[in-house]
C-alpha positions as CSV (number, residue, x, y, z in Angstrom):
1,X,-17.1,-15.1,19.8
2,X,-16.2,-11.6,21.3
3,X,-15.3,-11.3,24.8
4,X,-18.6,-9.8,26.5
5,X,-18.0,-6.2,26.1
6,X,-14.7,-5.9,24.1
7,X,-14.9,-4.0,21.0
8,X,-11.8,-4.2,18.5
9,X,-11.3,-1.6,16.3
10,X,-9.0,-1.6,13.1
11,X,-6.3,0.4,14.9
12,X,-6.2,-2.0,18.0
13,X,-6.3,-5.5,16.6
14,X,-2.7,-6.5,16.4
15,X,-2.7,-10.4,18.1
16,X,-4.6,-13.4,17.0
17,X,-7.0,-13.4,20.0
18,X,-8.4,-10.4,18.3
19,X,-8.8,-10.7,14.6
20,X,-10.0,-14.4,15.5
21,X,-12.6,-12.4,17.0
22,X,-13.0,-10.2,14.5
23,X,-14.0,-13.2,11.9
24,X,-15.3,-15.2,14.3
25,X,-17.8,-12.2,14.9
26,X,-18.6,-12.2,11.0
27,X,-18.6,-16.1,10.7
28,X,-15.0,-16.5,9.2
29,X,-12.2,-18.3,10.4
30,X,-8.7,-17.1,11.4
31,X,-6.6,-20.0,9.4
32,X,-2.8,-19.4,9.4
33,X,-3.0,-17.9,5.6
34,X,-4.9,-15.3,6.9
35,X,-2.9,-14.6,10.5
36,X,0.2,-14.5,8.3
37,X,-1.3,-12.0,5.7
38,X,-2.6,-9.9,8.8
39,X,0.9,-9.7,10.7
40,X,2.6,-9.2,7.5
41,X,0.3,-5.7,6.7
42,X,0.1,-4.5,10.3
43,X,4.1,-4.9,10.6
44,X,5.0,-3.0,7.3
45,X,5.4,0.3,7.1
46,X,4.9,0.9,3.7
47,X,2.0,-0.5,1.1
48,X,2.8,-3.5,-0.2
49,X,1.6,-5.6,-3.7
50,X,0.0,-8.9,-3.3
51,X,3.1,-10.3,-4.1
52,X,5.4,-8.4,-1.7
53,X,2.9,-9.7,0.7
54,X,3.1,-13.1,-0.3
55,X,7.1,-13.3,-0.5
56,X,7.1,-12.1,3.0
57,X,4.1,-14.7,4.0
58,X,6.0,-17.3,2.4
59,X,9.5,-16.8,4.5
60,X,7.5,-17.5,7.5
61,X,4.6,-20.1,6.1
62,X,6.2,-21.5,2.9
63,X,2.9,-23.3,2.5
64,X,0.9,-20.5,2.0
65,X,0.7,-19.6,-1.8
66,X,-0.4,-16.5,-3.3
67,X,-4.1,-17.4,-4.1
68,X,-4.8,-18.1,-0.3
69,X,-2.7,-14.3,-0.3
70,X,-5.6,-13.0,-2.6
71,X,-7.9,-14.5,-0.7
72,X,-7.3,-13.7,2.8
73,X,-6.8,-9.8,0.8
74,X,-10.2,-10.0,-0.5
75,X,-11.4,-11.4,2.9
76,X,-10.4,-8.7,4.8
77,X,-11.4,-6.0,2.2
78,X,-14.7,-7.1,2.1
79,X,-14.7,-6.5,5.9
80,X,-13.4,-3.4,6.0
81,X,-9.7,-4.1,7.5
82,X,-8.0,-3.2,4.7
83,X,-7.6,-1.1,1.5
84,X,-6.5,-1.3,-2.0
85,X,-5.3,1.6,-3.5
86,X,-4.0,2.0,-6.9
87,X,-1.0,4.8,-6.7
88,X,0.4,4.6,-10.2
89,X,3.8,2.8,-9.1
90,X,4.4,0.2,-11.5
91,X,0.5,-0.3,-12.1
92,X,0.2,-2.4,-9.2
93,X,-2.4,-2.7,-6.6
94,X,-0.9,-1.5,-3.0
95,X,-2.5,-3.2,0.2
96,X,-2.5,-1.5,3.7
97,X,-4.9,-1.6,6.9
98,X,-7.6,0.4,6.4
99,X,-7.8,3.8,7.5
100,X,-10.6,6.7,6.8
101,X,-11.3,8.6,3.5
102,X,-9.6,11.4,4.8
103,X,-6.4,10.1,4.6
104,X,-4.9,10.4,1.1
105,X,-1.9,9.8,-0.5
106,X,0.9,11.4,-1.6
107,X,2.8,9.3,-3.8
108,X,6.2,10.4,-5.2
109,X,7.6,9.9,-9.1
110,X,10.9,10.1,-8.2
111,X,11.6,7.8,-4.9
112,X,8.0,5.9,-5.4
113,X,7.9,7.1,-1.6
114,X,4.2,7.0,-0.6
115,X,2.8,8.9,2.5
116,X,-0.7,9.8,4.6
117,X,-2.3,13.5,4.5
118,X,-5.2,14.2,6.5
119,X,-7.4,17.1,5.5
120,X,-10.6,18.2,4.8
121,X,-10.5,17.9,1.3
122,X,-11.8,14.7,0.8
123,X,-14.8,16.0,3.1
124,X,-15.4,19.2,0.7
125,X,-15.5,16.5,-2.1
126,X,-17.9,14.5,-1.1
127,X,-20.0,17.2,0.2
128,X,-19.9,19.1,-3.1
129,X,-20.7,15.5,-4.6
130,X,-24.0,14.5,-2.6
131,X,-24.9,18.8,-2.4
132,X,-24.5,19.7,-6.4
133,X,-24.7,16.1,-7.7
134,X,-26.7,13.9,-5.8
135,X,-23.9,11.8,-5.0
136,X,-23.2,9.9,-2.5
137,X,-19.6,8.6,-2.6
138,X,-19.2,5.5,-0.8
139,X,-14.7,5.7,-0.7
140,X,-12.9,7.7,-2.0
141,X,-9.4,6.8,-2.6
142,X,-7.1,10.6,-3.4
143,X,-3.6,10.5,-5.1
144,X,-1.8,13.0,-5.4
145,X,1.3,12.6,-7.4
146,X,4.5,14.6,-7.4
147,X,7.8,15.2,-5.9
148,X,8.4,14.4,-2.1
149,X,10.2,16.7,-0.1
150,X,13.3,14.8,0.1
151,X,13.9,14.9,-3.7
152,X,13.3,18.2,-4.1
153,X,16.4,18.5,-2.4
């Protein structure tokens, strides 16, 4: 359980205390597939495919294969903690921590360079959605391709 009191958000749940916690809270376990799989998203500092993940959960668990990778993915999608996004490199699913609607992305053609912009557009859209269309968007995952600033020159 929780310490009495403690709340962990996305943003502050870095050690193993805490997301222990965090699935302990929602009846799951923290086994070492999915404490590898957590340090190995909240380290990088770019999105990563399943695979990339597992490659680096395998130099530091070489027990862990990729269908406990999946796994722990799915796991933690289902509780919110992280996103799949689909950013039209390669066709491959990308993985990151989870962060709020309003954050989309930018991906670049040219570099495959992939980066957060927060706005109020994906507000206006799902406002225009549930005002004109009686929609109510549950996620919504922008991209926005084209060329990053850097190879523009």
């Amino acid at each position: 359980m929780a310490d009495a009191g403690v709340s962990y958000t996305i943003a502050t749940v870095e050690n193993a205390t805490e997301i222990g916690s965090l699935l302990r809270d929602h009846g799951y376990r923290l086994t070492s597939p999915r404490w590898q799989v957590w340090s190995v998203l909240r380290s990088a500092n770019r999105h990563l495919t399943a695979e990339e993940i597992a490659h680096k959960v395998n130099d530091a668990d070489p027990t862990v294969n990729i269908s406990s990778v999946y796994r722990s993915l799915t796991l933690f999608e289902e509780l919110d903690l992280v996103r799949e996004s689909h950013l039209g490199i390669d066709g491959s699913a990308r993985w990151e921590i989870a962060h709020p609607d309003d954050h989309f992305h930018l991906v670049c053609r040219r570099c495959g360079s992939v980066n957060h912009h927060v706005g109020e557009l994906v507000e206006q859209i799902r406002s225009h959605l549930g005002d004109h269309h009686a929609f109510a968007a549950e996620n919504i995952d922008l991209v926005v391709t084209g060329v990053c600033g850097d190879c523009l020159g």
